[in-house]
N, C-alpha and C positions, 0 to 999 in steps of 0.2 A: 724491064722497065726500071728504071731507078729509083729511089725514094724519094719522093718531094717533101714530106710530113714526118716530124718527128716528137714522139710522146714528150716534153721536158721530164717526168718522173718517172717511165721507164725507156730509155734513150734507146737499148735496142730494136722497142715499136716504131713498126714507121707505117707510110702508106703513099702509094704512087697517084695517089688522087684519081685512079682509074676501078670502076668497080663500086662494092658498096662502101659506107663509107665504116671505119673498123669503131670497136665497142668502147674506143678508150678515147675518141675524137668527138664522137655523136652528141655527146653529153656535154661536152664543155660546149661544141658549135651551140645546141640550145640552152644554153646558161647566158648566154651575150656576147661569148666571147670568140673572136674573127678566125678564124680559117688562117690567114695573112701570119696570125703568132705561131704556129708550128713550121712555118718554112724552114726548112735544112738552110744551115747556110743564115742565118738573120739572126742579131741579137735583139734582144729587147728591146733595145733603144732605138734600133730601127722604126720597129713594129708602132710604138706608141706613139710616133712623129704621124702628122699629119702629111699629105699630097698635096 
């Protein structure tokens, strides 16, 4: 499976969003901050645009 999620401050973490979810993502997810900003593939400036 491929990585979908990638650490911004250590870049070789990643996570394929299948499974649990890894120790370096858990914490910012409940701090407030979206799932949507670690997608592989998206800058910033995507992420902080609204739909």
């Amino acid at each position: 499976m491929r990585p979908k999620y990638r650490n911004p401050k250590s870049p070789p973490e990643t996570w394929s969003g299948r499974g649990k979810m890894p120790r370096w993502l858990d914490p910012q997810v409940r701090s407030d901050r979206k799932l949507g900003e670690f997608i592989i593939g998206r800058s910033a400036r995507n992420c902080s645009q609204k739909s």
